[in-house]
C-alpha positions in Angstrom: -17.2 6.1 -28.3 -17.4 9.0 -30.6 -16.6 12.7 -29.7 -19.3 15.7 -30.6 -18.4 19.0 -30.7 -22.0 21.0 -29.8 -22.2 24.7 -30.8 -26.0 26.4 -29.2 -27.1 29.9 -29.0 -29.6 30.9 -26.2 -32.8 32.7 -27.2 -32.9 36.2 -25.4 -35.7 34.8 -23.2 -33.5 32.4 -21.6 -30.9 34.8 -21.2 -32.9 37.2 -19.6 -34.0 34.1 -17.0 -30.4 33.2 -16.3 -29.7 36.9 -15.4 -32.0 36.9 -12.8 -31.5 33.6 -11.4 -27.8 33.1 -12.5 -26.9 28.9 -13.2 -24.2 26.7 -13.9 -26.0 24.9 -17.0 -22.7 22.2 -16.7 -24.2 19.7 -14.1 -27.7 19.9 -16.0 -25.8 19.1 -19.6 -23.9 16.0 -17.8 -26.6 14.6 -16.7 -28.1 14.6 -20.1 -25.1 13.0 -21.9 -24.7 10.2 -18.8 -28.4 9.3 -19.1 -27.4 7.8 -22.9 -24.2 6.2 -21.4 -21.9 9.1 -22.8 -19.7 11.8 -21.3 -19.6 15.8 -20.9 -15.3 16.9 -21.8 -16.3 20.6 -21.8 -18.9 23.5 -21.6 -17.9 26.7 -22.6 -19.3 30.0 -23.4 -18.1 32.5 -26.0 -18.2 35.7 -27.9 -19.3 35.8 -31.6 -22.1 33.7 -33.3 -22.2 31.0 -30.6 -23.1 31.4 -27.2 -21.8 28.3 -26.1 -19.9 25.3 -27.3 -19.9 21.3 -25.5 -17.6 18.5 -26.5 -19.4 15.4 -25.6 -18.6 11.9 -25.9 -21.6 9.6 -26.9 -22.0 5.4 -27.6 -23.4 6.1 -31.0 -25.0 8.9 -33.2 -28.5 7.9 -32.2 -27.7 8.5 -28.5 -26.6 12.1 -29.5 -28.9 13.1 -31.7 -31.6 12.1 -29.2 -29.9 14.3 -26.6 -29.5 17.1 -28.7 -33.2 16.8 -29.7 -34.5 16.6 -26.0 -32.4 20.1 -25.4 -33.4 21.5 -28.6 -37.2 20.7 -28.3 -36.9 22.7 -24.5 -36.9 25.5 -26.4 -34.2 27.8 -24.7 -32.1 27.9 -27.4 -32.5 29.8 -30.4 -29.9 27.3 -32.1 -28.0 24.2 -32.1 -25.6 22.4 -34.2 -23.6 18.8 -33.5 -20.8 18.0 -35.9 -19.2 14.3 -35.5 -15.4 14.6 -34.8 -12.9 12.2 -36.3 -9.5 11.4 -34.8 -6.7 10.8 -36.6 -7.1 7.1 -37.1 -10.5 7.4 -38.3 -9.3 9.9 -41.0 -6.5 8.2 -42.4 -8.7 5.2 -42.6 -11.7 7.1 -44.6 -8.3 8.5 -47.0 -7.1 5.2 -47.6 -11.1 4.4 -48.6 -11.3 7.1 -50.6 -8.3 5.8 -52.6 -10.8 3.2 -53.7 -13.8 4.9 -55.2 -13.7 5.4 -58.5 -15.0 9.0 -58.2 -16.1 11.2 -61.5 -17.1 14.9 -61.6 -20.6 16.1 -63.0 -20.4 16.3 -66.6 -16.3 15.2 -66.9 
């Protein structure tokens, strides 16, 4: 399965409703990543232009993107942003692809 590295800002509305009714959002982003047959590593929040960040692990890109839709469309954050991670193997594979294309430069 592939990893996900999720980074989401709240709008100040939903802040302002998790100050008065304080919640553990780790439980409800679980069960969003299990329903699609993937896994939740991590939910943290942070300081800086983030709120939050999730590593997820999902069966494919569809299933995430479909889960980061279905939290985007709630409309509680005021942004999100999903960036595919690579391991290792992955990379030195795509490098040794690379080797192969005969790449030329606009106008070279």
């Amino acid at each position: 399965m592939a990893m996900y590295l999720t980074r989401f800002s709240y709008t100040p509305e939903t802040w302002a409703r998790m100050i008065e009714n304080p919640e553990d959002r780790r439980e409800a982003a679980r069960s969003y990543i299990e329903s699609v047959g993937g896994k939740l590593h991590g939910f943290w929040y942070a300081f800086g232009e983030h709120d939050g960040w999730n590593l997820w692990e999902a069966p494919d890109n569809v299933s995430m993107a479909a889960v980061t839709l279905a939290i985007g469309a709630g409309g509680a954050l005021r942004s999100i942003e999903t960036t595919v991670l690579l391991d290792v193997e992955d990379t030195i594979q795509a490098l040794e692809k690379a080797k192969t294309i005969r790449y030329r430069p606009p106008a070279a």
